[in-house]
C-alpha positions, -999 to 999 in steps of 0.1 A, spaced: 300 -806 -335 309 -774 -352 294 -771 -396 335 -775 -403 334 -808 -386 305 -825 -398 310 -817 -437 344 -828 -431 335 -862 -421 305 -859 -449 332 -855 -478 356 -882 -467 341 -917 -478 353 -933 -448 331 -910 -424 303 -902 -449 280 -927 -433 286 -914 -400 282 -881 -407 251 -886 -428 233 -901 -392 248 -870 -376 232 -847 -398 202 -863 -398 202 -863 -358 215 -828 -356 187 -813 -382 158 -836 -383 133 -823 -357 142 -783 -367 137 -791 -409 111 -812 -401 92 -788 -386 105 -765 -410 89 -789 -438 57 -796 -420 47 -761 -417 49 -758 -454 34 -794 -464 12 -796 -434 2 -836 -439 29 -859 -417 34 -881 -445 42 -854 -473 70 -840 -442 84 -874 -439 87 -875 -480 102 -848 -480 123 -847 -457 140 -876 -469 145 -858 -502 160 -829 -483 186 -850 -467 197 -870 -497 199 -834 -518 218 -819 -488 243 -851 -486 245 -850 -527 253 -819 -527 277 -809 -497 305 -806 -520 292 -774 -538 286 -757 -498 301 -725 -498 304 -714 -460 284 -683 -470 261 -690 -440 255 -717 -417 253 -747 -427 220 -750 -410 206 -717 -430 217 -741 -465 198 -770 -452 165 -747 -447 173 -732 -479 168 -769 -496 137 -778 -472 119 -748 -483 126 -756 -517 118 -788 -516 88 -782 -497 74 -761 -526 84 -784 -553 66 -810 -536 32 -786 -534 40 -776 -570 41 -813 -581 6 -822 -562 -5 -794 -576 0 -805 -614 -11 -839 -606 -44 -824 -597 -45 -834 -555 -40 -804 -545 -59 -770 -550 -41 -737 -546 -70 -722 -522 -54 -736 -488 -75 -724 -463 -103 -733 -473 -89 -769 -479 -78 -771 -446 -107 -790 -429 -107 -799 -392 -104 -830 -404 -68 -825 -419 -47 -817 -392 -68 -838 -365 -73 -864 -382 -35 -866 -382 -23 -892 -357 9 -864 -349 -13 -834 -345 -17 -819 -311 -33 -789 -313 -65 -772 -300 -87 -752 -317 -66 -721 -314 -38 -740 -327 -59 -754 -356 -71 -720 -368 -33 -706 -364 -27 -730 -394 -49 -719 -411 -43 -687 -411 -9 -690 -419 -18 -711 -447 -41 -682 -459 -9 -661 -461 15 -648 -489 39 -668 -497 67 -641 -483 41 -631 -454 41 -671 -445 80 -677 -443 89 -650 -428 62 -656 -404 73 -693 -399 110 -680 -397 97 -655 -367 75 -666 -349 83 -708 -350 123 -705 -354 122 -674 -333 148 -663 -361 163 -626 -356 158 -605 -385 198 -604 -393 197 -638 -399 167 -641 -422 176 -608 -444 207 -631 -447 186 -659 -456 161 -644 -476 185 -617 -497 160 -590 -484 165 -561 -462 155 -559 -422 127 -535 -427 111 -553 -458 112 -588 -431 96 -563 -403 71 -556 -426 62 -584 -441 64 -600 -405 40 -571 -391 14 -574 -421 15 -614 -412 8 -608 -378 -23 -586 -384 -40 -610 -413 -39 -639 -388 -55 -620 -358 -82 -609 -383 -80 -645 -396 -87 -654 -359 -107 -629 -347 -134 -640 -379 -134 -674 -368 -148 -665 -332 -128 -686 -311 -114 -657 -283 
């Protein structure tokens, strides 16, 4: 089903429930993912998530076919991703130093983690990252994204994204090399 299509049958009330499951099915394992990375707890993803898909259905009206419709639903994930840090944040469950937070017993403790101990101190490395270093990171290496399609995303030219990317790259295999696991 092509964007045109699906926001089509999400504006007329007739289709809107239908399209709002199609959305959901078309999206949901990409954003979540998207969400997860940021959030990194299973429960917090789930949260929000939902919050993504409700903003993205309240607001599908005001989509402007600037980009896929795909880029516009990141776009709100990463958002709300960050809002929802910011919020735990303020409420005091949640301290800004990540990796250091990021016990063993976080992520495997987490009945949907399936990761080694490579994969473990990936995380945190990446979690140890800039917050530009980090998604464009995620949006390379995870979403395999080309670096046309995140300037496009990210208002920011090629060679700032291959930088930032590169930079990324050589903080986690320090990151990794500290931690001697290889």
């Amino acid at each position: 089903m092509t964007d045109q299509e699906l926001i089509s049958m999400l504006l007329n009330p007739a289709e809107s429930e239908k399209g709002f499951r199609l959305l959901i099915s078309q999206y949901k394992e990409q954003i979540y993912y998207v969400i997860r990375r940021i959030v990194l707890v299973h429960e917090d993803a789930d949260d929000v998530f939902q919050n993504t898909m409700i903003k993205v259905f309240k607001n599908i009206k005001n989509f402007e076919f600037k980009s896929s419709l795909y880029t516009w639903v990141y776009k709100i994930a990463t958002n709300e991703s960050l809002t929802h840090l910011r919020i735990r944040k303020r409420l005091g469950n949640f301290d800004n130093n990540i990796p250091e937070n990021i016990s063993d017993n976080l992520l495997t403790s987490d009945e949907y983690f399936e990761g080694d101990r490579l994969q473990l101190e990936l995380q945190k490395a990446v979690a140890a990252l800039p917050e530009k270093q980090k998604e464009v990171f995620n949006l390379k290496y995870y979403e395999e994204m080309k670096y046309g399609d995140m300037s496009k995303l990210l208002n920011t030219s090629e060679g700032a994204l291959k930088a930032s990317y590169f930079h990324a790259v050589k903080k986690i295999e320090a990151f990794i090399k500290k931690s001697n696991i290889i």
